[in-house]
Backbone as JSON, one array per atom type, in Angstrom:
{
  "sequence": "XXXXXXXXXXXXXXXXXXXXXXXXXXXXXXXXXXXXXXXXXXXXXXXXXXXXXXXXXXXXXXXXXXXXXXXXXXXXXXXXXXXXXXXXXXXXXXXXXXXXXXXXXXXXXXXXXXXXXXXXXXXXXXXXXXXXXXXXXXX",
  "N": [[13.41, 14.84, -17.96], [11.52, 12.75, -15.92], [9.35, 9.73, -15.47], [8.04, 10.03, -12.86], [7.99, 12.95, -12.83], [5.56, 13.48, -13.29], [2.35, 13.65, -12.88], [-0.03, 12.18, -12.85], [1.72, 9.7, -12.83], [3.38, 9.88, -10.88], [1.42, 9.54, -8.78], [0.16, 6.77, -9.34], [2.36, 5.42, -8.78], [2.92, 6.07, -5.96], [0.66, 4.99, -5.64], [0.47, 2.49, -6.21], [2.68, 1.47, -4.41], [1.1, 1.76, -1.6], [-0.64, -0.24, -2.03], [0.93, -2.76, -2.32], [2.29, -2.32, 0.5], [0.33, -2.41, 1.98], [-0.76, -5.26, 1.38], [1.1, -6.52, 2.48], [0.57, -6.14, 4.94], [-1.71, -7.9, 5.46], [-1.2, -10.0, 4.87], [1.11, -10.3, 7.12], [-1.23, -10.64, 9.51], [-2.85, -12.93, 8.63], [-1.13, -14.59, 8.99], [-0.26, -14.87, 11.57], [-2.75, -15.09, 12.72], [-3.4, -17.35, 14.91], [-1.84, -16.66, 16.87], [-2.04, -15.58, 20.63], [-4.17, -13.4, 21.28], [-3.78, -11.41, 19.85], [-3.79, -8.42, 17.67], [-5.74, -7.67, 14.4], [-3.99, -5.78, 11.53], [-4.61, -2.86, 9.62], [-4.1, -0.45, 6.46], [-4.98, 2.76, 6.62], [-7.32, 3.95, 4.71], [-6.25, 4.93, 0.98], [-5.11, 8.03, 0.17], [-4.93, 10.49, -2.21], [-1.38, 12.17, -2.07], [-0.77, 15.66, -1.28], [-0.55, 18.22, -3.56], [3.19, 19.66, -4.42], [5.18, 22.33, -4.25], [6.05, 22.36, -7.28], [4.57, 20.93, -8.79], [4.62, 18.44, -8.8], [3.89, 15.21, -6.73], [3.97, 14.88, -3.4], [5.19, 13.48, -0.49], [5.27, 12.89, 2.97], [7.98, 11.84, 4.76], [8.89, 8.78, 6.61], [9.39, 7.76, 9.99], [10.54, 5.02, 11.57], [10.63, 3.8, 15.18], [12.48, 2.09, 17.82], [11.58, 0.52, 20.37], [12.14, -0.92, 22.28], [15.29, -3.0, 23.0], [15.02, -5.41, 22.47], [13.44, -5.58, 19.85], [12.9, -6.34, 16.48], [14.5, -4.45, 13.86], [13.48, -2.53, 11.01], [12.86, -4.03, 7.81], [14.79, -2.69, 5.37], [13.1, -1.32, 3.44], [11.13, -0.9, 4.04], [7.34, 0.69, 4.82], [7.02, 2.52, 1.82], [4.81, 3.53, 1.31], [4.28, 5.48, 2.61], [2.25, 5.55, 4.82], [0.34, 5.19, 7.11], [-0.19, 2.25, 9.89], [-3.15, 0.77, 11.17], [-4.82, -0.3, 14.13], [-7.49, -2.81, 13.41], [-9.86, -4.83, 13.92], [-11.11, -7.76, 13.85], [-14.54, -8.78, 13.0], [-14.75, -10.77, 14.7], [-14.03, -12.36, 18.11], [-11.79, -14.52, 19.31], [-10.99, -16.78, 21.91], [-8.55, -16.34, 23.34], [-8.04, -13.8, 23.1], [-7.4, -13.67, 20.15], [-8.09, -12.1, 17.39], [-8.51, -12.06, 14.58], [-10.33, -13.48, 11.69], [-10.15, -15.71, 8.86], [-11.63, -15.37, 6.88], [-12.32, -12.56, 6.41], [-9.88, -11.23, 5.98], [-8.85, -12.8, 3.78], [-10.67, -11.45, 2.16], [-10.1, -8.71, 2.13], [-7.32, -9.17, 1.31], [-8.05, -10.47, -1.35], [-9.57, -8.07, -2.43], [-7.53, -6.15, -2.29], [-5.84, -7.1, -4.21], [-7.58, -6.65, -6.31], [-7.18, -4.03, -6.97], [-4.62, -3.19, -6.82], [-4.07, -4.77, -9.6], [-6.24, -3.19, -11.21], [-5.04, -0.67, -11.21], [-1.94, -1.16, -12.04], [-2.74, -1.92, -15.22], [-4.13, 0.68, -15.21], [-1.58, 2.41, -15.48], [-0.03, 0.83, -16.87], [-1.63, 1.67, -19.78], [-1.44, 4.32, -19.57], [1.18, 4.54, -20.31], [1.3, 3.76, -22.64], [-0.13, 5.83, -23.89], [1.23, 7.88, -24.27], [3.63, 6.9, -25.56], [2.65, 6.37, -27.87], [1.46, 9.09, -28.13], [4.0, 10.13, -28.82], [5.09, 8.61, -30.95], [6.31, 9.4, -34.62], [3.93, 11.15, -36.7], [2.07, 9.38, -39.39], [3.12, 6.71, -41.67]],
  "CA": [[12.09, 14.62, -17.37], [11.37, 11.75, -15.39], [7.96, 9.77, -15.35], [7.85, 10.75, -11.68], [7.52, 14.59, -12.7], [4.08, 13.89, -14.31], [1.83, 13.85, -12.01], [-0.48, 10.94, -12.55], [2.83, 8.62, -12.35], [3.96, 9.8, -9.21], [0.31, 8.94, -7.74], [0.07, 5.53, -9.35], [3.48, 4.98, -8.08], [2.47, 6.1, -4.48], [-1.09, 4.12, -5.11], [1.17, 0.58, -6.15], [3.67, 1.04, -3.4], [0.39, 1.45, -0.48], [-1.01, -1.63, -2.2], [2.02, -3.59, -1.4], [1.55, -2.49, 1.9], [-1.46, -3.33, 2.52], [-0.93, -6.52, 0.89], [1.79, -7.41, 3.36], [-0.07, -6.46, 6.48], [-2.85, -8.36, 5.24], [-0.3, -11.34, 5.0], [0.92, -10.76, 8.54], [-2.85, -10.78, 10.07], [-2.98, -14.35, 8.21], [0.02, -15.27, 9.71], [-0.84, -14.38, 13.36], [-4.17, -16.06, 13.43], [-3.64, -17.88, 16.13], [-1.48, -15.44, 17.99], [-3.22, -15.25, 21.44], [-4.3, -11.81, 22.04], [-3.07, -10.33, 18.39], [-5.11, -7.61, 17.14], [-5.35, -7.56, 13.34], [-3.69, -4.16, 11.57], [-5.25, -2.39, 8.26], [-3.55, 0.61, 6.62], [-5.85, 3.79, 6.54], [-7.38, 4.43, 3.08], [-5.53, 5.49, 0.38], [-5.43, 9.09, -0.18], [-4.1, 11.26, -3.04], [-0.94, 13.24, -1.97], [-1.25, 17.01, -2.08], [0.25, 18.91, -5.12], [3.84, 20.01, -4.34], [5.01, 23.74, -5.56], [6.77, 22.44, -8.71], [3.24, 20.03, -9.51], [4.85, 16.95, -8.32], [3.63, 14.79, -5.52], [5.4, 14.77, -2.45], [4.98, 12.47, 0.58], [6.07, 13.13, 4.25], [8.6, 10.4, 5.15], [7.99, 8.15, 7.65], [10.38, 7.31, 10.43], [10.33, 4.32, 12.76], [11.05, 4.23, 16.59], [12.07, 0.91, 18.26], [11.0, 1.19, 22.09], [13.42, -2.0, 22.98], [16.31, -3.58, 21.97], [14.61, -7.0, 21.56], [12.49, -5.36, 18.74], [13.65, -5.93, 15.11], [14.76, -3.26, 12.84], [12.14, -2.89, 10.0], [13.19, -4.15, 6.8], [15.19, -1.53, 4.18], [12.06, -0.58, 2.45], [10.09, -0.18, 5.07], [5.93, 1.49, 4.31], [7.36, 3.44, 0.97], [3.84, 4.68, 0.61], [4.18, 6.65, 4.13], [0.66, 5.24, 5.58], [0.27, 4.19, 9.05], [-0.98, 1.0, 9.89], [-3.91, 0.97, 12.08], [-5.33, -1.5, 14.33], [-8.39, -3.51, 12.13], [-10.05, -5.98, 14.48], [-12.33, -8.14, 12.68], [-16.12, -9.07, 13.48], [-15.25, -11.85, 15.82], [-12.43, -12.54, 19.13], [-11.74, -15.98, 20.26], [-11.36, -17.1, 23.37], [-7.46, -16.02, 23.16], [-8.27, -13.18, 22.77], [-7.37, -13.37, 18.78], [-9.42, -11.11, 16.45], [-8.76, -12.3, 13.14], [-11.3, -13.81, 11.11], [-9.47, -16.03, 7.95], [-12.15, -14.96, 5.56], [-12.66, -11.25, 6.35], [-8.28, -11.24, 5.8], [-8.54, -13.45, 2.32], [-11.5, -10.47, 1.23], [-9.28, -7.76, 1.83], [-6.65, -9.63, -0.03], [-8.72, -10.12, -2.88], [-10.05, -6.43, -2.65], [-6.85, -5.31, -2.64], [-4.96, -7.8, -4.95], [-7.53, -6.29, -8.01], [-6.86, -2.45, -6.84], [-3.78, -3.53, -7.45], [-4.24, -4.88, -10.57], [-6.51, -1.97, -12.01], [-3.69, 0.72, -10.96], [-1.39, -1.52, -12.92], [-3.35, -1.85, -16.1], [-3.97, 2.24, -15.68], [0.19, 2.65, -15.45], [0.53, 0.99, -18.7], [-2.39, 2.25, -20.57], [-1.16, 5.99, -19.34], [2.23, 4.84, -21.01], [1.17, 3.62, -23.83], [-0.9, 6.38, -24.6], [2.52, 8.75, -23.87], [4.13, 6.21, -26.5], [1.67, 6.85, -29.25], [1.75, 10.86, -28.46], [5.44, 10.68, -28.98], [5.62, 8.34, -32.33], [6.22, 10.31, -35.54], [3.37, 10.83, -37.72], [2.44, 8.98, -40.27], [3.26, 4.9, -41.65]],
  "C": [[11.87, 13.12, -17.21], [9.69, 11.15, -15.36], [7.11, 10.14, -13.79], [7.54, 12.57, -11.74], [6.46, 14.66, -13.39], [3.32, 13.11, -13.37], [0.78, 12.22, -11.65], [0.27, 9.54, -12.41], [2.86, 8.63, -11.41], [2.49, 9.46, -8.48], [0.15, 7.42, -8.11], [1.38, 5.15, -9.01], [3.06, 4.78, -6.55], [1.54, 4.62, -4.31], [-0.44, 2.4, -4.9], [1.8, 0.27, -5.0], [2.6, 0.89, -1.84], [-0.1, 0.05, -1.0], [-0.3, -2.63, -1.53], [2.44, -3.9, -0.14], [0.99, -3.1, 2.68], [-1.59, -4.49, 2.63], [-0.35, -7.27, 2.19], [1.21, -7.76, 4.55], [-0.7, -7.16, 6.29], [-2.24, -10.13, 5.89], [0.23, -11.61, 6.49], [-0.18, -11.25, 9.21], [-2.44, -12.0, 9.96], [-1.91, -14.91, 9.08], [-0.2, -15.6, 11.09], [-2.7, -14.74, 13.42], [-4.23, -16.71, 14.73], [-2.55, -17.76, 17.18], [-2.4, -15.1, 18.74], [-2.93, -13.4, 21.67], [-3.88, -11.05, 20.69], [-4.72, -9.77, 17.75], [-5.28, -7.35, 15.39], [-5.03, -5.98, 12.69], [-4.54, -4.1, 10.07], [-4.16, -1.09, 8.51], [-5.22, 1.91, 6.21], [-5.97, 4.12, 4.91], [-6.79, 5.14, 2.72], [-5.51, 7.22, 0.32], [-3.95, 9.27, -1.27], [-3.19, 12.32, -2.43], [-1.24, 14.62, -2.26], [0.22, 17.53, -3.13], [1.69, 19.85, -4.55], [4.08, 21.87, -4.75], [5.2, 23.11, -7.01], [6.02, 21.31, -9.95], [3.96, 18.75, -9.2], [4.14, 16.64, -7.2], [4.37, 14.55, -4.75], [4.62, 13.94, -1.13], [5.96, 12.63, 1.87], [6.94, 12.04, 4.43], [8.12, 10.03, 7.02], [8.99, 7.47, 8.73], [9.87, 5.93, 12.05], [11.49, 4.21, 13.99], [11.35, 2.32, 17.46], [12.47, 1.46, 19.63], [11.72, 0.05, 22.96], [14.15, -2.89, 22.38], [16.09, -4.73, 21.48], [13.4, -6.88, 20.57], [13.78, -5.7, 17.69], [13.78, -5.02, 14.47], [14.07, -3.95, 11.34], [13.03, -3.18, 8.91], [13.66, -2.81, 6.2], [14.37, -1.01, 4.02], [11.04, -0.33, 3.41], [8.51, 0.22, 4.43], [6.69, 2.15, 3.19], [5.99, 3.97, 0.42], [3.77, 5.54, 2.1], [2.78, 6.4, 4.95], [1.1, 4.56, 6.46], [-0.65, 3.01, 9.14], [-1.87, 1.59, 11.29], [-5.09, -0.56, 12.62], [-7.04, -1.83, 14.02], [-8.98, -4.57, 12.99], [-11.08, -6.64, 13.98], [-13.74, -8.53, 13.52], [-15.87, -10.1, 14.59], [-13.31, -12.0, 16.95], [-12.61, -13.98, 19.59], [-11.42, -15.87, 21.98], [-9.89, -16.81, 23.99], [-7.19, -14.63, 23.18], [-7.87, -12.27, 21.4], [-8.38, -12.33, 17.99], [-9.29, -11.44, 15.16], [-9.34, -13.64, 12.54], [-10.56, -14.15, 9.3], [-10.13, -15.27, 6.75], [-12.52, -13.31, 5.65], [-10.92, -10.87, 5.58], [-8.34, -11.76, 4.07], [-9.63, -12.24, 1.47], [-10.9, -9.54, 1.19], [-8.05, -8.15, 1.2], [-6.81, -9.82, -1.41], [-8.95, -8.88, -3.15], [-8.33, -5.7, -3.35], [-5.62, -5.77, -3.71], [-5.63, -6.86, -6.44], [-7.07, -5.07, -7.81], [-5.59, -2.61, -7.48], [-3.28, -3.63, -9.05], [-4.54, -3.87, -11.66], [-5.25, -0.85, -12.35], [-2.23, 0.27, -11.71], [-1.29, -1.51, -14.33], [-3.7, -0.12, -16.31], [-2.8, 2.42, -16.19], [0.04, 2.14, -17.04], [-0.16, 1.03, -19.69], [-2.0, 3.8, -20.32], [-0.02, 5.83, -20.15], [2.0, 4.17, -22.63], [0.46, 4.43, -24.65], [0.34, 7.51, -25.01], [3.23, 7.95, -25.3], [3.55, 6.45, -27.35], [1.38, 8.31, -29.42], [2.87, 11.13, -29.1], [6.33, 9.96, -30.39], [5.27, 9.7, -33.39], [4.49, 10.16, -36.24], [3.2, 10.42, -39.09], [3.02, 7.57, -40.71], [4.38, 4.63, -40.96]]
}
């Protein structure tokens, strides 16, 4: 038995790996600021996988399509939480027709740097509680 076959692992697994996500797109956006005409992306709120037969969580995979040969091939790891990015345009467009807004980009970085964090601090308060079920009793 793996900590992946217990159920609230495999979702704080999922939940860390959309963070990371998230995080990155967030980091592109920033990047592409002053990319004329770039639209900023977000990934679609998190959701909880549904419950497998065998009580695990399971996750559709996610396959990408490149539409011409002068695209890059996505990194190895690719989305490993299976969420689609979706285009995020922020409160204001320049004259470029840019859409991203530095400080709406650095708040969803913060937002999602503590999510992060919390879902971390759960993970190893869930295993440390697993660690103290599984010492002997007694000095």
């Amino acid at each position: 038995m793996t900590l992946d076959d217990i159920p609230v692992f495999a979702m704080l697994k999922s939940r860390l790996s959309y963070l990371a996500d998230r995080q990155q797109m967030i980091a592109q956006n920033v990047a592409n600021s002053d990319t004329p005409g770039y639209t900023p992306k977000d990934m679609k709120p998190f959701a909880i996988p549904s419950q497998g037969g065998a009580g695990a969580l399971s996750l559709a995979p996610v396959a990408t399509t490149l539409t011409s040969s002068m695209h890059l091939a996505p990194p190895a790891t690719g989305q490993a939480s299976g969420a689609k990015p979706i285009d995020s345009p922020d409160s204001e467009t320049t004259l470029n027709g840019n859409s991203v807004v530095l400080e709406e980009e650095m708040m969803k970085m913060s937002q999602a740097r503590t999510d992060y964090d919390a879902a971390v601090s759960f993970y190893e308060q869930s295993l440390t509680l697993i660690q103290t079920a599984a010492k002997r009793p007694g000095p």
